[in-house]
N, CA and C atoms of all chains as a GROMACS GRO file, in nm:
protein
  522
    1UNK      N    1  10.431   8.184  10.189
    1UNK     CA    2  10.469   8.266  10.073
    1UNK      C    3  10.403   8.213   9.945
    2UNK      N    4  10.346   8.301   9.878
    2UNK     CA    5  10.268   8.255   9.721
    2UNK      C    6  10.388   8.286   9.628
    3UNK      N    7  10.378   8.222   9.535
    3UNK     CA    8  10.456   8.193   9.397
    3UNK      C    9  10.490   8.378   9.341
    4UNK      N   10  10.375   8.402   9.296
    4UNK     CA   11  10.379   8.511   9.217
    4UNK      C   12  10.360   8.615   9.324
    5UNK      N   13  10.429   8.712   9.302
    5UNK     CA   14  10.366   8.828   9.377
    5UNK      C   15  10.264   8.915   9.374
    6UNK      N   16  10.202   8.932   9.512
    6UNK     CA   17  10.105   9.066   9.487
    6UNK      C   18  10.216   9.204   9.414
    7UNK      N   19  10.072   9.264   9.370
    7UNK     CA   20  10.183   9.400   9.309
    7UNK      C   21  10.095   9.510   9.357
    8UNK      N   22  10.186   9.584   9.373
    8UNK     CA   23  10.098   9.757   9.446
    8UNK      C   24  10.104   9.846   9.337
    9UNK      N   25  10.020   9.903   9.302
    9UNK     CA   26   9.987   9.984   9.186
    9UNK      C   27   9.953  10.166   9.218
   10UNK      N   28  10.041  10.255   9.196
   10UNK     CA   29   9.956  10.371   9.226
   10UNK      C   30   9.884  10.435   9.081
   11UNK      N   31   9.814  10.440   9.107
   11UNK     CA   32   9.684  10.514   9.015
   11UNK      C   33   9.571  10.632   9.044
   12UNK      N   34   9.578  10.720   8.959
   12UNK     CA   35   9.484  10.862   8.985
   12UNK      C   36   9.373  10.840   8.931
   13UNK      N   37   9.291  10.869   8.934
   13UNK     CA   38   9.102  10.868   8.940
   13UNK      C   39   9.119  11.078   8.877
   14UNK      N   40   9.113  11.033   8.729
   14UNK     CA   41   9.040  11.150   8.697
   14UNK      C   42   8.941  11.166   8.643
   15UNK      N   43   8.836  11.046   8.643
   15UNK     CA   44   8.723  11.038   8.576
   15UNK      C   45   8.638  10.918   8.643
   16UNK      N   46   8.518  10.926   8.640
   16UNK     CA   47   8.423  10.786   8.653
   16UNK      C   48   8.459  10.666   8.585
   17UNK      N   49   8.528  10.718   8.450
   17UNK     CA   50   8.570  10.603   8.356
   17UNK      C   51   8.636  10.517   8.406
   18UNK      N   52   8.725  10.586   8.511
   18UNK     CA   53   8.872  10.490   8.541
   18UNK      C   54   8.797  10.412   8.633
   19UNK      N   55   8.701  10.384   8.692
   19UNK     CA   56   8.670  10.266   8.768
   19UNK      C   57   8.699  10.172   8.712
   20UNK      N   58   8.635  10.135   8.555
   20UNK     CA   59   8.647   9.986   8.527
   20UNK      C   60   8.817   9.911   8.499
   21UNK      N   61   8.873  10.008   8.480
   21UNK     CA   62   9.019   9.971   8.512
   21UNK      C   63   9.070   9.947   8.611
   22UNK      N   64   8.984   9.996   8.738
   22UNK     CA   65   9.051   9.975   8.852
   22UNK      C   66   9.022   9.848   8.924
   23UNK      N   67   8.897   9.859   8.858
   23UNK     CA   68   8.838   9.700   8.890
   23UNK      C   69   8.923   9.595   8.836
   24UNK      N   70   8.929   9.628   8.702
   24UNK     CA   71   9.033   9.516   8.636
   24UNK      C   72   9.162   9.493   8.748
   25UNK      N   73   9.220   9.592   8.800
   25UNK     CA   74   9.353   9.616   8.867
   25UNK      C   75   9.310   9.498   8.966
   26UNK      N   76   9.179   9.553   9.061
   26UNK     CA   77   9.149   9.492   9.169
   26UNK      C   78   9.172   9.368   9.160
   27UNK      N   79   9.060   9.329   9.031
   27UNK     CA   80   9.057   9.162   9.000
   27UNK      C   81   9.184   9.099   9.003
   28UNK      N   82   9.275   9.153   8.928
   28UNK     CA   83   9.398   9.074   8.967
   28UNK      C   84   9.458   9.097   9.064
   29UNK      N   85   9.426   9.106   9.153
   29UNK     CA   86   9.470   9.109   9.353
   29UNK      C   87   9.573   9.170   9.362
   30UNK      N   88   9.551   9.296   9.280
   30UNK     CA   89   9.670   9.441   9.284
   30UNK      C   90   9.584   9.483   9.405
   31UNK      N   91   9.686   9.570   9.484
   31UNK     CA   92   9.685   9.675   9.606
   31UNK      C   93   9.680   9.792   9.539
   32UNK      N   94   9.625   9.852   9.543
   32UNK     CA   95   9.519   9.985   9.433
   32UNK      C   96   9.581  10.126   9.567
   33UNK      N   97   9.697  10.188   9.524
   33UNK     CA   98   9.619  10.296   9.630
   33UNK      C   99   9.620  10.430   9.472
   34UNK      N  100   9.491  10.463   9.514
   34UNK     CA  101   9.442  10.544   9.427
   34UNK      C  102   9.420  10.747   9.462
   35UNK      N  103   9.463  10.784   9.387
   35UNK     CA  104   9.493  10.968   9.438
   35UNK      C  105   9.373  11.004   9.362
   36UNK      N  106   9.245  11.036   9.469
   36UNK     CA  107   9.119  11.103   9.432
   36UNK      C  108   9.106  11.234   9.455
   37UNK      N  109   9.197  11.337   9.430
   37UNK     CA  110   9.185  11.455   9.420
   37UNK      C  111   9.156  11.495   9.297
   38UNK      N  112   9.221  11.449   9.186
   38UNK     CA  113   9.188  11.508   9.045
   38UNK      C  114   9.033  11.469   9.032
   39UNK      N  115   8.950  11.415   9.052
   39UNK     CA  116   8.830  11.418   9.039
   39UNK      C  117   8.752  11.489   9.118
   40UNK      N  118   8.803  11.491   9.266
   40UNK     CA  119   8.751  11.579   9.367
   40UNK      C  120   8.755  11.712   9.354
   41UNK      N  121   8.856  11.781   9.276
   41UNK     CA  122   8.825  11.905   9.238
   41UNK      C  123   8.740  11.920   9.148
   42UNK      N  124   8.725  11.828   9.062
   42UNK     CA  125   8.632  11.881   8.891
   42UNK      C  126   8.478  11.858   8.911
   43UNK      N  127   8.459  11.728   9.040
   43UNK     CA  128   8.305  11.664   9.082
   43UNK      C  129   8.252  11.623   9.165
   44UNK      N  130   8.245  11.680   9.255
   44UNK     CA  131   8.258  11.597   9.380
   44UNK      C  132   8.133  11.479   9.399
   45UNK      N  133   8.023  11.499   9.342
   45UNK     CA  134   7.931  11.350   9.322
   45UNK      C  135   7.980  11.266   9.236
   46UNK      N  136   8.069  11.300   9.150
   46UNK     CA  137   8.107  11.193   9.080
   46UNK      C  138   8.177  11.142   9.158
   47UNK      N  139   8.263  11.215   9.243
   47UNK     CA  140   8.380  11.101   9.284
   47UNK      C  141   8.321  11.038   9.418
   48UNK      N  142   8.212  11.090   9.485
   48UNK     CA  143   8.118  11.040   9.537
   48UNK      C  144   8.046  10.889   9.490
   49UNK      N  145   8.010  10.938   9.418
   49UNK     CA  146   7.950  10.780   9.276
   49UNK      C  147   8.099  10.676   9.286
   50UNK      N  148   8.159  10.725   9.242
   50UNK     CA  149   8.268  10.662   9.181
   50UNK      C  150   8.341  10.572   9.305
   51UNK      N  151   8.310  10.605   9.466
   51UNK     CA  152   8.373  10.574   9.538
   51UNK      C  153   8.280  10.479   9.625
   52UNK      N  154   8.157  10.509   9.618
   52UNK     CA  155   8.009  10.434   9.640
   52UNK      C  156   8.069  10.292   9.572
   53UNK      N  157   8.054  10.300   9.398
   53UNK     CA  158   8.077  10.179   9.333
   53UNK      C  159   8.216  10.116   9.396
   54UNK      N  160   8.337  10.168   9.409
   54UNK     CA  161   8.428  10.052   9.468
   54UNK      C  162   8.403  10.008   9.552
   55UNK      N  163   8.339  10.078   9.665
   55UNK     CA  164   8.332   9.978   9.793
   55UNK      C  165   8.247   9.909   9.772
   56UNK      N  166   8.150   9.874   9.741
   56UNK     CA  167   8.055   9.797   9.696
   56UNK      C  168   8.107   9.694   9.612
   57UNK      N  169   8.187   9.744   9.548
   57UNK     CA  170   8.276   9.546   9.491
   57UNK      C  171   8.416   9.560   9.579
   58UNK      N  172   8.437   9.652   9.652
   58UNK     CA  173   8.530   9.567   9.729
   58UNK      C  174   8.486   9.453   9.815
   59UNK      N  175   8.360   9.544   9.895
   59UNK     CA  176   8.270   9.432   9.967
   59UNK      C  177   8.274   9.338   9.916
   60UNK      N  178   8.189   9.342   9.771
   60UNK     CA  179   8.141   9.195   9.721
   60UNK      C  180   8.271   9.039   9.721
   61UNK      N  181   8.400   9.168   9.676
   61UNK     CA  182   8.490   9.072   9.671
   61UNK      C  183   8.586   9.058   9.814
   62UNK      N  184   8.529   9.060   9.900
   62UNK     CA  185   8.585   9.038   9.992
   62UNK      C  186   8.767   9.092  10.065
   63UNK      N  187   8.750   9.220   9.958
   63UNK     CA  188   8.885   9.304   9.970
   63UNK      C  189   8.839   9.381  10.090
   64UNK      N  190   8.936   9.503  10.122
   64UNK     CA  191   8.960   9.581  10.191
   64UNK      C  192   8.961   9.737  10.132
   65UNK      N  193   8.926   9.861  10.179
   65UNK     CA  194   8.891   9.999  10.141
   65UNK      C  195   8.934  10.072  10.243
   66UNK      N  196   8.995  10.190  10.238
   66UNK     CA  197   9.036  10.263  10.314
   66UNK      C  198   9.120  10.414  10.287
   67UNK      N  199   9.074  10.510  10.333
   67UNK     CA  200   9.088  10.668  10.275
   67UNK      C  201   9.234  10.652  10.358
   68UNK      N  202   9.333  10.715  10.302
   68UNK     CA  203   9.445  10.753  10.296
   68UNK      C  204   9.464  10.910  10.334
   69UNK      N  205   9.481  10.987  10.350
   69UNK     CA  206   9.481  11.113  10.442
   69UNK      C  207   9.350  11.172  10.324
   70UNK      N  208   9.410  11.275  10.267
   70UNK     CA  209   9.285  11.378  10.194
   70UNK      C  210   9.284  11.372  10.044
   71UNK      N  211   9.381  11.282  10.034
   71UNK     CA  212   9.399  11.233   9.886
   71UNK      C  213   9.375  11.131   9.824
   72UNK      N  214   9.432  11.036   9.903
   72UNK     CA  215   9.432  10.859   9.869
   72UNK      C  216   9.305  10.795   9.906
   73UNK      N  217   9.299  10.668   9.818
   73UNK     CA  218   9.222  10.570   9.862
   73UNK      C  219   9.323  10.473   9.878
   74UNK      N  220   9.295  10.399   9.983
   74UNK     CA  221   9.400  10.247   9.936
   74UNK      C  222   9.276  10.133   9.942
   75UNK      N  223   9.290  10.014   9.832
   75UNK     CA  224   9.203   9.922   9.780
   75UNK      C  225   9.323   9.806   9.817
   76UNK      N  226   9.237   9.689   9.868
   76UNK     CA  227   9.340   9.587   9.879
   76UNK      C  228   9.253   9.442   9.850
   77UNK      N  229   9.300   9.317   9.782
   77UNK     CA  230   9.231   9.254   9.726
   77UNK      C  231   9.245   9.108   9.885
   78UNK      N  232   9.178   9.050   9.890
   78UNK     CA  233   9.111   8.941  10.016
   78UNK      C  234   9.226   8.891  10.108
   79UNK      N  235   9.357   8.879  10.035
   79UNK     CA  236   9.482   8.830  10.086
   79UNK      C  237   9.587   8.953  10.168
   80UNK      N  238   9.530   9.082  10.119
   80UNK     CA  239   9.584   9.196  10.201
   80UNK      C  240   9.446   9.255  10.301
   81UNK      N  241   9.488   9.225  10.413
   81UNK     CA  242   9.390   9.375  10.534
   81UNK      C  243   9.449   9.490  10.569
   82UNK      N  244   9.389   9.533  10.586
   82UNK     CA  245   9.431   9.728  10.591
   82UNK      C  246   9.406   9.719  10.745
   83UNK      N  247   9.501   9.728  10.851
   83UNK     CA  248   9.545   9.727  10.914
   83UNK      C  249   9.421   9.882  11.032
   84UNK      N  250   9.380   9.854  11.125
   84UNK     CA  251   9.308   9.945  11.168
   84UNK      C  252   9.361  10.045  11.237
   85UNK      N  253   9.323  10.160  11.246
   85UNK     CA  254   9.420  10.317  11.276
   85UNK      C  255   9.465  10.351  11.189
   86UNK      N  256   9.423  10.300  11.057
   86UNK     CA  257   9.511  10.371  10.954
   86UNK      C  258   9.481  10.518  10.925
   87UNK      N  259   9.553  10.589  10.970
   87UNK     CA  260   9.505  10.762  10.928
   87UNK      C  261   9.482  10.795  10.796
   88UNK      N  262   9.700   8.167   9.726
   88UNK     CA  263   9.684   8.212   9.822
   88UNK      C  264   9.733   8.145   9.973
   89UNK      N  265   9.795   8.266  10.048
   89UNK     CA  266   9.886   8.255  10.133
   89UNK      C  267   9.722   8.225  10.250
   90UNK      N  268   9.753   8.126  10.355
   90UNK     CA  269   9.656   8.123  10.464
   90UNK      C  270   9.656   8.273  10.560
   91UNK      N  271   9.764   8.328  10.616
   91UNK     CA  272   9.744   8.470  10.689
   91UNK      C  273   9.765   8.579  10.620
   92UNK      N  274   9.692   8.684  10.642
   92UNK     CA  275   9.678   8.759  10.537
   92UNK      C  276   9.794   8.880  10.565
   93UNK      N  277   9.828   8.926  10.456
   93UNK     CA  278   9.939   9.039  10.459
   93UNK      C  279   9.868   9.177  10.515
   94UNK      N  280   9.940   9.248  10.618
   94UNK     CA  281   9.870   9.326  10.642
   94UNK      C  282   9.946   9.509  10.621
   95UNK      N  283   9.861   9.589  10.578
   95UNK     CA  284   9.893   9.698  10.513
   95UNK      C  285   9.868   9.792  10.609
   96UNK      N  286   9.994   9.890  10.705
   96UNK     CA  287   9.974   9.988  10.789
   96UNK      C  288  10.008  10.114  10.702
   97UNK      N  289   9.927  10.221  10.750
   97UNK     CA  290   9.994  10.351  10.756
   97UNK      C  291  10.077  10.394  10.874
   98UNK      N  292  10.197  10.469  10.852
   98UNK     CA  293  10.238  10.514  10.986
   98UNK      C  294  10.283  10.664  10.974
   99UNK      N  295  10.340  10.681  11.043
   99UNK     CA  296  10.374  10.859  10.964
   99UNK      C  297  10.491  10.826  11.082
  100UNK      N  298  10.590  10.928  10.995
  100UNK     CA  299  10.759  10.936  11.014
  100UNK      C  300  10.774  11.102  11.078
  101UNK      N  301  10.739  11.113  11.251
  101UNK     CA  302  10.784  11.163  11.318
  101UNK      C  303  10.953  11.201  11.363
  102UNK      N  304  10.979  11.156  11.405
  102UNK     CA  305  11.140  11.098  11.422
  102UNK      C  306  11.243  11.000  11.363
  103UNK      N  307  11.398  10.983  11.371
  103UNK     CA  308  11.462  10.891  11.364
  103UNK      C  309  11.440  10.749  11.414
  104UNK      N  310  11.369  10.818  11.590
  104UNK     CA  311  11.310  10.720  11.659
  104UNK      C  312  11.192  10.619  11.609
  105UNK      N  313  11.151  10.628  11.539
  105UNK     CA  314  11.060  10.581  11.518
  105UNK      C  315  11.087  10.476  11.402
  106UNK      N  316  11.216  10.462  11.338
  106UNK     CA  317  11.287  10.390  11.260
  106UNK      C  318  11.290  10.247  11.283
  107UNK      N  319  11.286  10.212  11.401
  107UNK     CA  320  11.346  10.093  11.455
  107UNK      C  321  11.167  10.011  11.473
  108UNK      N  322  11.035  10.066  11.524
  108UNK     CA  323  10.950   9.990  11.497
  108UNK      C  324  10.870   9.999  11.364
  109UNK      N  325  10.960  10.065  11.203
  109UNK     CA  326  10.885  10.056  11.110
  109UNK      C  327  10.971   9.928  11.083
  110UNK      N  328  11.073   9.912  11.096
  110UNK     CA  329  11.172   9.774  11.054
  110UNK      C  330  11.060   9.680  11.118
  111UNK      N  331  11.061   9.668  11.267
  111UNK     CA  332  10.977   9.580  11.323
  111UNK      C  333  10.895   9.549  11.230
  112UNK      N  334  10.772   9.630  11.194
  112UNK     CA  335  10.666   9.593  11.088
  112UNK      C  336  10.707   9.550  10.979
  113UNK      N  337  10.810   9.606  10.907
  113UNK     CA  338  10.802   9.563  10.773
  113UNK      C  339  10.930   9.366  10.811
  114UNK      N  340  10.953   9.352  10.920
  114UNK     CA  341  10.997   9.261  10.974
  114UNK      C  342  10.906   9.089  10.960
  115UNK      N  343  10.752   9.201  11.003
  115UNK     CA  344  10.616   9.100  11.007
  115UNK      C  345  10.559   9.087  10.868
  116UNK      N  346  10.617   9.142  10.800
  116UNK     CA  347  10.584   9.121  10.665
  116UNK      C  348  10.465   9.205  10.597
  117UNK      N  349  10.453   9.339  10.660
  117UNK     CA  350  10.365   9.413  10.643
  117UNK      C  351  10.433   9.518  10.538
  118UNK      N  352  10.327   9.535  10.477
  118UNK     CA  353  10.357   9.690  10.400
  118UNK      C  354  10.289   9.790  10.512
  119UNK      N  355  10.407   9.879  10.461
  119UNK     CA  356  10.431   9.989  10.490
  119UNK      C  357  10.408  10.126  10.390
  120UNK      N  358  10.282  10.228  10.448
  120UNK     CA  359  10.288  10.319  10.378
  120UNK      C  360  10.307  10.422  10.497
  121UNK      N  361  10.431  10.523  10.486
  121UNK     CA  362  10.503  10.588  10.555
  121UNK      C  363  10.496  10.759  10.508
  122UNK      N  364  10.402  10.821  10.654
  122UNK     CA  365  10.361  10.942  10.612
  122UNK      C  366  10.482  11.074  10.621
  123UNK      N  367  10.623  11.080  10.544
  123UNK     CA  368  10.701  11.159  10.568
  123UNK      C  369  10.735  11.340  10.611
  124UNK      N  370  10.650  11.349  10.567
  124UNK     CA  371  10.598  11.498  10.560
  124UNK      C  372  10.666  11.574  10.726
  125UNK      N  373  10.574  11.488  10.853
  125UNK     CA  374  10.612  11.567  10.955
  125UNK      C  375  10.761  11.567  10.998
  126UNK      N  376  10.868  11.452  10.956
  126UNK     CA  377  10.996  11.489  11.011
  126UNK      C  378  11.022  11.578  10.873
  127UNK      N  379  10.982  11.558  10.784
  127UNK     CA  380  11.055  11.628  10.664
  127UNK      C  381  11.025  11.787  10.698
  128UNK      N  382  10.910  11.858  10.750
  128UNK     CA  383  10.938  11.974  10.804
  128UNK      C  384  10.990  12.040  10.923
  129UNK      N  385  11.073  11.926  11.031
  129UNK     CA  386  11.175  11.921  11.112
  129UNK      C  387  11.294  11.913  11.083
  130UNK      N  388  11.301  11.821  10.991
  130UNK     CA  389  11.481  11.794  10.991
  130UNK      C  390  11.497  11.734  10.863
  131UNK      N  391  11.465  11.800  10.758
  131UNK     CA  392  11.524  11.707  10.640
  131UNK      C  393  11.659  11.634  10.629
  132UNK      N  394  11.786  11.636  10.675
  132UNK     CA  395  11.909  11.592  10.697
  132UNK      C  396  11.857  11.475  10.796
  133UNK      N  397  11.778  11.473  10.893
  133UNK     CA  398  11.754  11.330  10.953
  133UNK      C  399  11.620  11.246  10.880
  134UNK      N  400  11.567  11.336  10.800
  134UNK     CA  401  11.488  11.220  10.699
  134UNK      C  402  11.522  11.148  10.627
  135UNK      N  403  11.625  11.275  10.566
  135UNK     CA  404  11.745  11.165  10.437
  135UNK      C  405  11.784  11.036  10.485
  136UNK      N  406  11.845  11.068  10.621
  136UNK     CA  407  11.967  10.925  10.694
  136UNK      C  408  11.850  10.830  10.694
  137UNK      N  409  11.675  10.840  10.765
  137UNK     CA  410  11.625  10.740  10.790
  137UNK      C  411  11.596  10.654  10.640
  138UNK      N  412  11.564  10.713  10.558
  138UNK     CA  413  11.533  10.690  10.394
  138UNK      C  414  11.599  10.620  10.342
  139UNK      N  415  11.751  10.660  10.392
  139UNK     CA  416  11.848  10.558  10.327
  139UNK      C  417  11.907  10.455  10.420
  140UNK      N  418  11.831  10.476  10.582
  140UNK     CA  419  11.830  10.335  10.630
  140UNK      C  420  11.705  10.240  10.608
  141UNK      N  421  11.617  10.316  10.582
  141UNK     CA  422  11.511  10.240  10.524
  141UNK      C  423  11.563  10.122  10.415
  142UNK      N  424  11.587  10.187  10.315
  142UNK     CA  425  11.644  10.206  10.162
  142UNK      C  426  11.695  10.056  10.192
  143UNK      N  427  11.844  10.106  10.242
  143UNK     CA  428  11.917   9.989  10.280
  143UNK      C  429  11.844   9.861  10.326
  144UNK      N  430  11.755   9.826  10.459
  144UNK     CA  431  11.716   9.732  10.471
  144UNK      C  432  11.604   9.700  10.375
  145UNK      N  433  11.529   9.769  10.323
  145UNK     CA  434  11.409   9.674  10.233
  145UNK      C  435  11.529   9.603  10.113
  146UNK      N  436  11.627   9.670  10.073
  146UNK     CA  437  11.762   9.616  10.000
  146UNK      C  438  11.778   9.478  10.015
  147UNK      N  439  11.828   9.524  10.104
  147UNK     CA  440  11.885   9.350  10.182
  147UNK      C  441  11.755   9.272  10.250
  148UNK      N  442  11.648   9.300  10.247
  148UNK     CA  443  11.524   9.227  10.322
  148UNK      C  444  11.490   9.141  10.180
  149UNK      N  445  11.490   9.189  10.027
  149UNK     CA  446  11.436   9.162   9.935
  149UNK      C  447  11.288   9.234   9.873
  150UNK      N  448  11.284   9.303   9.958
  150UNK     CA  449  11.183   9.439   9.962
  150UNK      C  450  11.150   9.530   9.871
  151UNK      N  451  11.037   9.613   9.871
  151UNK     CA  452  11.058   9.737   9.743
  151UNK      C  453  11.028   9.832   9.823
  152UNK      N  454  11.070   9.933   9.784
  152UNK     CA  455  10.998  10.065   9.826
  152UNK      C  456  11.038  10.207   9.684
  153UNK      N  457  10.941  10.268   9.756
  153UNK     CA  458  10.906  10.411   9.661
  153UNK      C  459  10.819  10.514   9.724
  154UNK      N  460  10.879  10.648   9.669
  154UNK     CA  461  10.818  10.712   9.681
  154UNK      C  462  10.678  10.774   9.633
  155UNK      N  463  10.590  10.814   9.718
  155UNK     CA  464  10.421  10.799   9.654
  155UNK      C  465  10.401  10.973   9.661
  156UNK      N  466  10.419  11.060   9.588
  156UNK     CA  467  10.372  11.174   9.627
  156UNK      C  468  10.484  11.260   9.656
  157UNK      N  469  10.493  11.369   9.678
  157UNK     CA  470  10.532  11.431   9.786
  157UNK      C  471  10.560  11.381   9.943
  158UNK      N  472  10.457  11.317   9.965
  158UNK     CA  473  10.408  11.296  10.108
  158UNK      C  474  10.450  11.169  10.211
  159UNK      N  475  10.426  11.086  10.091
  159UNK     CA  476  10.458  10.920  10.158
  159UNK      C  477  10.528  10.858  10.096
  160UNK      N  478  10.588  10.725  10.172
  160UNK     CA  479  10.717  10.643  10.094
  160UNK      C  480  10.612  10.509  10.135
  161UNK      N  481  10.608  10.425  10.018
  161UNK     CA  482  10.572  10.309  10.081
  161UNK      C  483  10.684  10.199  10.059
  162UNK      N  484  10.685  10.073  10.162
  162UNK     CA  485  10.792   9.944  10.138
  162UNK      C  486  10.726   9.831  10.156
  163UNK      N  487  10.756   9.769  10.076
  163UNK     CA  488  10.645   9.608  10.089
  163UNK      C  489  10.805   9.520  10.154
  164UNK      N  490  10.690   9.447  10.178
  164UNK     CA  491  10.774   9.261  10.147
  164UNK      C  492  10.828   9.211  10.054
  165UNK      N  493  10.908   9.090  10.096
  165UNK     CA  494  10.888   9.078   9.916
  165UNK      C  495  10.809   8.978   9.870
  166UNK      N  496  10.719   8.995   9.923
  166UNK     CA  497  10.568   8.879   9.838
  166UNK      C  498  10.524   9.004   9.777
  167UNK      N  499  10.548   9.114   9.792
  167UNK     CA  500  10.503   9.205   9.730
  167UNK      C  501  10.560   9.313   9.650
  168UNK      N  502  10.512   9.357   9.493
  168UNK     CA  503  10.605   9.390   9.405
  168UNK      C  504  10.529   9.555   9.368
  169UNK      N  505  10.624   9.687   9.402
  169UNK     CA  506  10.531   9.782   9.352
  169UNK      C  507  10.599   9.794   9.183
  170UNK      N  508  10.472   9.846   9.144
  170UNK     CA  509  10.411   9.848   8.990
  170UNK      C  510  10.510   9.951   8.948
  171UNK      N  511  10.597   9.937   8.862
  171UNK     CA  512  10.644  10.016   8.783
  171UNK      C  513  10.588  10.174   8.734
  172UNK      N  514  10.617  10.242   8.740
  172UNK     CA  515  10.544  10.372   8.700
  172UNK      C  516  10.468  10.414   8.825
  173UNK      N  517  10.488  10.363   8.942
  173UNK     CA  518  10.431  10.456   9.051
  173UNK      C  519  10.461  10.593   9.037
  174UNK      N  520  10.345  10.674   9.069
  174UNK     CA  521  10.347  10.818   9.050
  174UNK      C  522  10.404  10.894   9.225
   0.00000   0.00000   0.00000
């Protein structure tokens, strides 16, 4: 058991902007599950772009990524794995 | 940082039956994100009872849970804290 707790955060993606916040979220080893529909209706390359760039620092940081039915993303920082079969 | 890592399932809430191995998991110290939708268009009166047996044990486990959506309920551990203002 760690001292402080992880914290799970839900957050919507209605813009490219909100990445760098989410990153911030990430960095502090928040569990990100994120509702990418509001962008998916207005752009779909953006949220394309936008979903390119997280996994790419999830990678880097050694987190975890994973689509959540037709809405969600869930983001998890090195100390959480996303469990496989996740629908 | 904890040496084994916390691990994050989806499951989806078919039945009552199916009550007894989400405890199991959230037992192992897993979060739980719980896809309600399919008993909820069977039997809302047996979703309620599982919700508030859910309810009850993340209670007494030291646990959180919430609802994410319409759709899903998630319940952590308690190494794990959901974020205030979940949507």
């Amino acid at each position: 058991m760690q001292k402080t707790p992880i914290y799970l955060k839900a957050v919507t993606l209605k813009s490219i902007n909100d990445i760098s916040n989410i990153k911030n979220d990430a960095k502090k080893q928040m569990i990100i599950i994120l509702r990418v529909t509001p962008l998916a209706h207005k752009d779909v390359e953006e949220l394309r772009k936008a979903i390119e760039d997280l996994y790419n620092y999830v990678q880097s940081s050694g987190g975890d990524i994973a689509r959540l039915g037709e809405e969600r993303v869930v983001i998890t920082p090195s100390s959480v794995r996303i469990w496989k079969g996740i629908e």
